[in-house]
C-alpha positions as CSV (number, residue, x, y, z in Angstrom):
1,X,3.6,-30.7,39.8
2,X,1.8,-27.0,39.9
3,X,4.2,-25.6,40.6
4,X,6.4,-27.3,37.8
5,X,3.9,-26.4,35.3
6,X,3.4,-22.6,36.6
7,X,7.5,-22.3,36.4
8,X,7.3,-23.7,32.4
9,X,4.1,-21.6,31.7
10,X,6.4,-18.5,33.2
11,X,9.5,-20.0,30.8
12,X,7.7,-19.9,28.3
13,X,5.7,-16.4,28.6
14,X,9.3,-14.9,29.5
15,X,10.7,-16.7,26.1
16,X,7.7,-15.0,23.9
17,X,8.5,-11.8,25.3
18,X,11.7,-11.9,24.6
19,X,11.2,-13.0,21.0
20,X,8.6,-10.9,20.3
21,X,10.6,-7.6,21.8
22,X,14.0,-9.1,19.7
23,X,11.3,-9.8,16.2
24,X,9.5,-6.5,16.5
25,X,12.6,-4.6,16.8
26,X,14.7,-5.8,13.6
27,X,11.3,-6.2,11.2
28,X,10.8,-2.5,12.4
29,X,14.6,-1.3,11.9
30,X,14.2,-3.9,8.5
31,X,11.3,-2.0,7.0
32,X,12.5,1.6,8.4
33,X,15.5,0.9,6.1
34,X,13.6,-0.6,3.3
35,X,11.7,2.3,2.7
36,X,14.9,4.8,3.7
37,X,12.6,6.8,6.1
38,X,13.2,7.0,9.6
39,X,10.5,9.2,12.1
40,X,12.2,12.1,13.6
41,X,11.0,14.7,15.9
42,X,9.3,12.1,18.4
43,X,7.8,12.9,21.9
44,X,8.0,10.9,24.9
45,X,4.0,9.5,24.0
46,X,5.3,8.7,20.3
47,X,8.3,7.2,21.5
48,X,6.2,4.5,23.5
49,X,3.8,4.3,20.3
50,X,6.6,3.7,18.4
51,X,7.7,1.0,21.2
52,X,4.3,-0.3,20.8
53,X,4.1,-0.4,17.3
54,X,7.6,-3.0,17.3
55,X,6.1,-5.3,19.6
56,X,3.1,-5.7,17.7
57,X,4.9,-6.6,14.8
58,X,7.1,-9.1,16.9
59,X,3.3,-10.5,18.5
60,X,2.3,-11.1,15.1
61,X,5.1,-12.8,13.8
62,X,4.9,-15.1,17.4
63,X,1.2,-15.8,16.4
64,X,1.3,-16.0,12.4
65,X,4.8,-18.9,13.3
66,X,2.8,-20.4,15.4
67,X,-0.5,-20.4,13.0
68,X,2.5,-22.5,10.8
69,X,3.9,-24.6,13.3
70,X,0.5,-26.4,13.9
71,X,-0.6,-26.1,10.6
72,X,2.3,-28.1,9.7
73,X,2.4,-30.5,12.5
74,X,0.8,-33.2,9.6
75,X,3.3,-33.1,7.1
76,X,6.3,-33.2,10.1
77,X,4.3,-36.7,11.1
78,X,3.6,-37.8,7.5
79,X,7.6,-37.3,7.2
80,X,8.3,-38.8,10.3
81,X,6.4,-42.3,9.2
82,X,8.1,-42.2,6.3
83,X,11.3,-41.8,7.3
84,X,10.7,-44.5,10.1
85,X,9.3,-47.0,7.0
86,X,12.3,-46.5,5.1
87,X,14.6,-47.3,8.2
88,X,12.9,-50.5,8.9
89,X,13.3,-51.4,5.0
90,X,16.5,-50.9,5.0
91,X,17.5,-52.2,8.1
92,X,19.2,-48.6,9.7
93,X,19.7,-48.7,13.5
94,X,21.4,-46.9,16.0
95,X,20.9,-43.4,13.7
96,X,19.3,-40.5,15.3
97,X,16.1,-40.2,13.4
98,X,16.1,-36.5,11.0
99,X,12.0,-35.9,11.3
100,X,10.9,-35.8,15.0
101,X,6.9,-35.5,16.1
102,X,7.2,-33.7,19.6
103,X,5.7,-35.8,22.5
104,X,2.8,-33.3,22.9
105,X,2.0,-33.2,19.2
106,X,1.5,-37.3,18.1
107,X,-1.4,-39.2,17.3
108,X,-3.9,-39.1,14.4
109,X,-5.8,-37.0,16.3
110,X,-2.9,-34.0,16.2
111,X,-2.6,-35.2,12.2
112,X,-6.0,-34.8,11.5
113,X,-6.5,-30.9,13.4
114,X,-3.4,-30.3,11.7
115,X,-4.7,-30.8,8.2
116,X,-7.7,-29.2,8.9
117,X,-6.1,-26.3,10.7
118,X,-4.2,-25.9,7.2
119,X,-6.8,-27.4,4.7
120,X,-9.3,-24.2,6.2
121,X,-7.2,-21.5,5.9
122,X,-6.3,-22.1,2.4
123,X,-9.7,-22.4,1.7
124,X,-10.5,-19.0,3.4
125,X,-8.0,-17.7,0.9
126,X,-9.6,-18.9,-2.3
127,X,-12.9,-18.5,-1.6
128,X,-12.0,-14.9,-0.8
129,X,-9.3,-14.8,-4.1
130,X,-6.9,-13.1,-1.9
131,X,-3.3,-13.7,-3.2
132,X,-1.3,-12.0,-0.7
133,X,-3.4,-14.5,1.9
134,X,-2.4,-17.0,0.5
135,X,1.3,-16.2,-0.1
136,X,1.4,-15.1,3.6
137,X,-0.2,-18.4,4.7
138,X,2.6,-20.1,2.6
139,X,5.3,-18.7,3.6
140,X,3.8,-18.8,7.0
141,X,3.4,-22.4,6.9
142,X,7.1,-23.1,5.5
143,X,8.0,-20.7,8.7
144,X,6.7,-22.9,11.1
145,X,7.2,-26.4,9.6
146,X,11.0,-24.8,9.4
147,X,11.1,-24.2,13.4
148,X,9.3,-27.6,14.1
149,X,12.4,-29.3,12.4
150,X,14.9,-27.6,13.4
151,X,13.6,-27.7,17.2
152,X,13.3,-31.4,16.7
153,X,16.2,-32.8,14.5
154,X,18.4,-35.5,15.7
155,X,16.9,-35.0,19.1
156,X,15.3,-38.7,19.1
157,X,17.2,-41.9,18.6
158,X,16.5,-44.0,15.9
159,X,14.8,-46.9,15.5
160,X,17.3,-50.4,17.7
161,X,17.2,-53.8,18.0
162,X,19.1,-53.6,21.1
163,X,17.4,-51.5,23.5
164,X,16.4,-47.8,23.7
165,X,19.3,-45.0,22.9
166,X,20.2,-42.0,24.9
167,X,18.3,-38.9,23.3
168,X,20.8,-36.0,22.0
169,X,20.3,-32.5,23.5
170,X,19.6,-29.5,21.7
171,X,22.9,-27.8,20.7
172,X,23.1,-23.6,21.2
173,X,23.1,-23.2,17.0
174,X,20.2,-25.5,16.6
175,X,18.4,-23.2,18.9
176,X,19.8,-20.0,17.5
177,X,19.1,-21.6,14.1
178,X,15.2,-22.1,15.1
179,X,15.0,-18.2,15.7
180,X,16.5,-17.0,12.6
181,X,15.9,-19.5,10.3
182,X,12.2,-18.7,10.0
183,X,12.6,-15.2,10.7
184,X,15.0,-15.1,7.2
185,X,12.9,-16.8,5.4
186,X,9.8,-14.6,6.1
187,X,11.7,-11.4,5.6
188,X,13.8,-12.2,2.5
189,X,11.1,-14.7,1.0
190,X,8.0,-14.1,2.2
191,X,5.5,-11.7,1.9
192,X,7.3,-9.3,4.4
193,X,6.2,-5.7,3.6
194,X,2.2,-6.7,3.5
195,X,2.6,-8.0,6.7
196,X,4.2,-4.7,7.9
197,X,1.6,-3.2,5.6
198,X,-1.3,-4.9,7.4
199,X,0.0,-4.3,11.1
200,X,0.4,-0.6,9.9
201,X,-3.2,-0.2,8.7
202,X,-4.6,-1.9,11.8
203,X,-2.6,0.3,14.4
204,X,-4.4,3.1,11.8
205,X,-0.2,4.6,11.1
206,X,-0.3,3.7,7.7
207,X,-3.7,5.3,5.6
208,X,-3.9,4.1,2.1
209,X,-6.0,6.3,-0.8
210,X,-7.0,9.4,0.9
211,X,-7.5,13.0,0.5
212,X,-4.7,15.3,2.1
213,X,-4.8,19.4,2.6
214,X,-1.3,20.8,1.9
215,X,-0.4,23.9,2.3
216,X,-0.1,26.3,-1.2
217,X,3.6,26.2,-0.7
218,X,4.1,23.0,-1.8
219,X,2.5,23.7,-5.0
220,X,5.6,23.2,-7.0
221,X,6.1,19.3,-5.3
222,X,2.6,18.6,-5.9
223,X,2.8,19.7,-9.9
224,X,6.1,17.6,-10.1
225,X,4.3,14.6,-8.6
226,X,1.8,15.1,-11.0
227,X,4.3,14.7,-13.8
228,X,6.4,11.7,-12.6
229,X,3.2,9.6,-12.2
230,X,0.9,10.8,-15.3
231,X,-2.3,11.4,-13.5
232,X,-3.8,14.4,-11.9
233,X,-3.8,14.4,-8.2
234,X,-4.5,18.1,-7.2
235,X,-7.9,19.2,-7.2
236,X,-9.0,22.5,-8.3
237,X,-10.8,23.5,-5.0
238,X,-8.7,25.6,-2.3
239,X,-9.5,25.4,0.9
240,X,-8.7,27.8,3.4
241,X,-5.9,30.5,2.9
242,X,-5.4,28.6,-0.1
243,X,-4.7,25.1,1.2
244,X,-4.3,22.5,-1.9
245,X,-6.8,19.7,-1.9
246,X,-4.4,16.6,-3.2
247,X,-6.2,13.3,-3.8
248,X,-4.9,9.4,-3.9
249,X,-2.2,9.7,-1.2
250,X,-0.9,6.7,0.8
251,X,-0.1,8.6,4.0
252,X,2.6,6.9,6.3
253,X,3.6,7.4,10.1
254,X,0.6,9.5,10.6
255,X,0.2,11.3,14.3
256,X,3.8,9.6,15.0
257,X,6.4,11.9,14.4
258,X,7.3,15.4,12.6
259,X,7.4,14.0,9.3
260,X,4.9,12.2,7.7
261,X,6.0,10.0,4.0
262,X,3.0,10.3,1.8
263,X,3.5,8.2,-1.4
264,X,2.1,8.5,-4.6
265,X,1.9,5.6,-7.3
266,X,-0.2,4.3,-10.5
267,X,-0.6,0.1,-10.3
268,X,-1.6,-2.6,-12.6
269,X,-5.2,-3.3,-12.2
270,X,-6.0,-6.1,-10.1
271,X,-6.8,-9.4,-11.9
272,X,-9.0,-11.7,-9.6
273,X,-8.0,-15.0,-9.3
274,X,-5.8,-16.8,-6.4
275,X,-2.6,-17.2,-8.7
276,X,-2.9,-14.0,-9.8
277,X,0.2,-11.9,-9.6
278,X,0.0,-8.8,-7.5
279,X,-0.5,-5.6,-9.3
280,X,2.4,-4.1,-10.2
281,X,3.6,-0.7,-9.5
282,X,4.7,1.3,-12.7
283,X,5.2,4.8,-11.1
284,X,5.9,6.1,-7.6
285,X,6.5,9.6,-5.7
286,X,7.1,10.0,-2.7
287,X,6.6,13.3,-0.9
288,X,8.2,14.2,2.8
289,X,5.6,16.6,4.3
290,X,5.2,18.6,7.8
291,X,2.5,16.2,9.6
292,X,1.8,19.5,11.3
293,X,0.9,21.5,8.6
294,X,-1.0,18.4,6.6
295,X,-4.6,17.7,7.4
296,X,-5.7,14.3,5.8
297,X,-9.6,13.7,4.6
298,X,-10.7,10.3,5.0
299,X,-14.3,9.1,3.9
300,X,-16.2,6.4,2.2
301,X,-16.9,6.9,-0.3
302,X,-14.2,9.2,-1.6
303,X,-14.3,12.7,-2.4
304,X,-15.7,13.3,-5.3
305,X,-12.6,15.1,-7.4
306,X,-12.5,18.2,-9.4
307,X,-9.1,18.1,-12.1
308,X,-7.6,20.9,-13.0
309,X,-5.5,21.5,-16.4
310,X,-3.4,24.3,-18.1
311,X,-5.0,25.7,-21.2
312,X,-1.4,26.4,-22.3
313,X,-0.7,22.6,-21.9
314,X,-3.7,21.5,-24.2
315,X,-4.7,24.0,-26.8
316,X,-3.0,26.4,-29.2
317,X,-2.7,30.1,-27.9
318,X,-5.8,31.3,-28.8
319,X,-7.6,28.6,-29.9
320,X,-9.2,25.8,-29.3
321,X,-7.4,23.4,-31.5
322,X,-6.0,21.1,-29.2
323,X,-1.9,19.9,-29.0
324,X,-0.8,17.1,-30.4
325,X,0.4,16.3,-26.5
326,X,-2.8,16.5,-24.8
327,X,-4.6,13.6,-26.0
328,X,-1.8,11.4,-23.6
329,X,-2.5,14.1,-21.1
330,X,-6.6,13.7,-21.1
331,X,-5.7,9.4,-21.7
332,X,-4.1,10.1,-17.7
333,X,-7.4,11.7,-17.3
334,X,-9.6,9.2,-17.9
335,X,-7.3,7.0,-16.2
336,X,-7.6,8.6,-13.2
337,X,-11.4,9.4,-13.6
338,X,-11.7,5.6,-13.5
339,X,-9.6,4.5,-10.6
340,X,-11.7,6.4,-8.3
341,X,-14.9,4.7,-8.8
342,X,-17.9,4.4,-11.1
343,X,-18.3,7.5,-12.7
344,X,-21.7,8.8,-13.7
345,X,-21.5,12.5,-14.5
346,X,-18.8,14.7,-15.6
347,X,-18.7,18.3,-16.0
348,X,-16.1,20.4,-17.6
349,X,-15.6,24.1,-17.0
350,X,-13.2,26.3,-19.2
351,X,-11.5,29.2,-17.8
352,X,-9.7,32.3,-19.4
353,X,-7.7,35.1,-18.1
354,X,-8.6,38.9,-17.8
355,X,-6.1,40.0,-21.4
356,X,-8.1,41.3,-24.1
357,X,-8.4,38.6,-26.5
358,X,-6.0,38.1,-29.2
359,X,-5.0,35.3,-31.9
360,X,-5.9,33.8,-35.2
361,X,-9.8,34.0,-34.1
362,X,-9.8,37.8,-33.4
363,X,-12.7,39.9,-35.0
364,X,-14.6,36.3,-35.7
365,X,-17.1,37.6,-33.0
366,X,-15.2,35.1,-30.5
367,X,-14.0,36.4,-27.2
368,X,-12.3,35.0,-24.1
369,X,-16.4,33.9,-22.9
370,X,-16.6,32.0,-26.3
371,X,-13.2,30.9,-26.6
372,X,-13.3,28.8,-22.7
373,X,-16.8,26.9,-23.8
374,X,-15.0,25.6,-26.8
375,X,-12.0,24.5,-25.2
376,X,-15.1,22.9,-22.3
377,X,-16.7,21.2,-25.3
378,X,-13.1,20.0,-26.9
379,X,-12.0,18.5,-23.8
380,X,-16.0,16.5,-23.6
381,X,-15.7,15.2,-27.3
382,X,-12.0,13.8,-26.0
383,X,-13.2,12.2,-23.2
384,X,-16.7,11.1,-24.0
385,X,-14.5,8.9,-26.9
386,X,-12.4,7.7,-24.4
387,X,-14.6,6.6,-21.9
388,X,-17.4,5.5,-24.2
389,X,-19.8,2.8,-22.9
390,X,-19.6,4.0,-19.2
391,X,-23.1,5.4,-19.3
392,X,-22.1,8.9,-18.8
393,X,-23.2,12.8,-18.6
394,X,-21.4,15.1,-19.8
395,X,-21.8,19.0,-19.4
396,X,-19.6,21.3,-20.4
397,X,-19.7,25.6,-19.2
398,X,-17.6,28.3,-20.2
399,X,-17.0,30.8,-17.0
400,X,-14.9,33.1,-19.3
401,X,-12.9,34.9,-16.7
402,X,-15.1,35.8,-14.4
403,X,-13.5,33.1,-11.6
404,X,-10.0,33.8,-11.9
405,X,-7.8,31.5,-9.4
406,X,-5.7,33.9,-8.2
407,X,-5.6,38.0,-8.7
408,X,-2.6,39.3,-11.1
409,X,-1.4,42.5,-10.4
410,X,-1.2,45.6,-12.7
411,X,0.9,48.0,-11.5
412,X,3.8,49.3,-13.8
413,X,6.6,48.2,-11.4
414,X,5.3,44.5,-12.7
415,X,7.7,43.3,-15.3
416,X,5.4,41.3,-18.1
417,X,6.8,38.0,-17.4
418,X,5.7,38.2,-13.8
419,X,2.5,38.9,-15.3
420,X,2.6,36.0,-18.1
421,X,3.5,33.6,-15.1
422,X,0.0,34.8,-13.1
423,X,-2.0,34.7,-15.8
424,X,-1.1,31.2,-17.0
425,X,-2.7,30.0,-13.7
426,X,-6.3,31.7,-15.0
427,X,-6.0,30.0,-18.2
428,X,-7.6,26.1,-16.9
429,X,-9.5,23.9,-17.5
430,X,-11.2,22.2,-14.9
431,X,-13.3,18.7,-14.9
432,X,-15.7,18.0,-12.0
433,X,-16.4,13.8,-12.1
434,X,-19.1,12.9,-10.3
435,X,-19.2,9.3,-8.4
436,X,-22.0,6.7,-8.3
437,X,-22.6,5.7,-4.8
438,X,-22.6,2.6,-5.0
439,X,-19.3,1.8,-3.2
């Protein structure tokens, strides 16, 4: 008898193995294609991380099926007495019964863990108002309650007057059918991508709202990024040799391949409740960057952000009068100001290039100096409307152009657009948001 039950403990290691190896490997190839991104580049060690990384989704699938099967061994016996109280009624014999307990699994006591099993992790999910828990336990639960019957189905005689039937065996589709039926279901129906998404961010591949340094030549991505999505994301610090400082990235495959995919979006705010819907996404960029040449700043709490806008996108030339298309433009602002936290101070600094100062407001005694702290306290008024009530300081500072970004040059040989296209960088504002520390 050991050694009976040490050859069907081995059966049935062998068996999860296999389905774990068989599950890891198409959710992985499922989600790779999902997200049309495939790691390239990898060495020997990433390759066996990446090996790694399938079977732990296939492990988690074996454990969350299983987490279904027994929390809906209840409703298999609940369907089972039913079914067994409507063939007495009506005086069916001889039929293979369609709702089957297994022999290891009856009793009230197996009913009553089962409910409980299922009663507790539902309440786990509403006492922590977790939506996607509770639409993974769901689908979860369907999953398993889908294997049990299909493992079971037609397998046990029904109920005789005449003596006991000869119990059908398992055909090779009902098996195949108990495989991929609740594999289907979970991919196609389920929740699939925040399971992925979870398995991701516990193997520490997938790293959601941080900081990343770029390198300056992907400046023109960055800006583009900026526009698709509405919100700044590129801070007005430099790092080293000019390295851009981008904020509110969602960095994927990170350490695991040449490439990383670092996504950019703008949600729906989360609404609490259990049967509240997800937050949807409205815009989304996507960025394929050297995981070399990328360096990604992770802290809690976050970095506190410094935005940086063109003067030539918000004011007038030479004036501080702003365009009828920045108030949209400082409405991202705020927007972003606000997903990053609880803001308590905000200073705004206005920048000018070197040219002598020219325009409507020439000879009125204001100069480049004068001309950046009224675009600093144009851009406060805006934004101390817009985010009125949040208990805020604002300062604004004029730096004139004494703290150009970058140095234009001067010589003859440069032709004056070259010269307009350096300059325009000088001509910024930037807004420094200070966050209460509280998160």
């Amino acid at each position: 008898m050991l050694s009976k039950k040490i050859a069907i403990l081995d059966l049935v290691t062998t068996l999860t193995y296999k389905l774990a190896v068989a599950v890891g490997a198409i959710v992985t190839l499922t989600y790779l294609f999902d997200i049309q991104f495939f790691p390239s580049s990898l060495t020997p060690g990433e390759v066996v991380f990446f090996i790694f990384v399938a079977l732990t989704f296939g492990f988690l699938y074996c454990i969350f099926l299983l987490f279904g099967g027994m929390s809906a061994v209840w409703l298999l016996q609940l369907l089972s007495w039913l079914e067994r109280r409507v063939c007495r009624s009506h005086a069916s014999h001889g039929q293979a019964t369609l709702f089957v307990v297994p022999a290891g699994l009856r009793g009230v006591g197996y009913f009553l863990l089962s409910l409980f099993f299922f009663l507790l992790s539902l309440l786990y999910a509403f006492a922590g108002a977790q939506p996607t828990l509770f639409l993974l336990i769901m689908i979860f639960f369907c999953a398993g309650f889908l294997a049990l019957f299909l493992g079971t189905a037609g397998t046990q005689a029904g109920i005789t007057g005449t003596g006991a039937q000869p119990k059908p065996q398992r055909t090779l589709a009902q098996l195949a059918a108990v495989f991929v039926a609740p594999l289907v279901l979970v991919l196609f129906f389920g929740p699939f991508m925040k399971m992925v998404h979870m398995a991701f961010h516990l193997l520490g591949v997938r790293i959601t709202d941080v900081s990343i340094e770029v390198p300056e030549s992907e400046l023109g991505e960055i800006e583009r990024v900026t526009e698709v999505v509405g919100r700044p994301i590129l801070d007005c610090r430099r790092g080293a040799a000019g390295r851009l400082l981008v904020h509110h990235a969602d960095v994927l495959w990170t350490g695991v391949g040449g490439v990383s995919l670092v996504t950019f979006s703008i949600r729906t705010k989360p609404e609490t409740g259990i049967f509240s819907p997800e937050p949807t996404i409205l815009k989304v960029a996507t960025l394929r960057l050297d995981a070399a040449t990328m360096r990604i700043i992770k802290s809690r709490p976050a970095l506190n952000p410094c935005f940086d806008l063109s003067n030539d996108l918000l004011f007038k030339t030479a004036s501080e009068q702003l365009l009828p298309t920045a108030q949209p433009r400082l409405q991202a602002l705020a927007s972003a100001i606000l997903a990053s936290g609880t803001p308590s101070e905000i200073l705004v600094r206005g920048h000018s290039d070197v040219r002598p100062f020219a325009g409507s407001m020439a000879g009125k005694g204001v100069d480049n100096q004068r001309l950046s702290e009224l675009r600093a306290e144009a851009i406060v008024n805006v934004l101390r409307a817009t985010l009125e009530g949040k208990n805020l300081t604002f300062t604004s500072e004029g730096a004139g152009a004494r703290e150009p970004r970058v140095k234009c040059p001067v010589e003859a040989i440069t032709t004056s657009y070259e010269r307009e296209q350096c300059t325009a960088l000088n001509r910024r504002v930037e807004v420094r948001v200070l966050y209460a520390r509280t998160q």
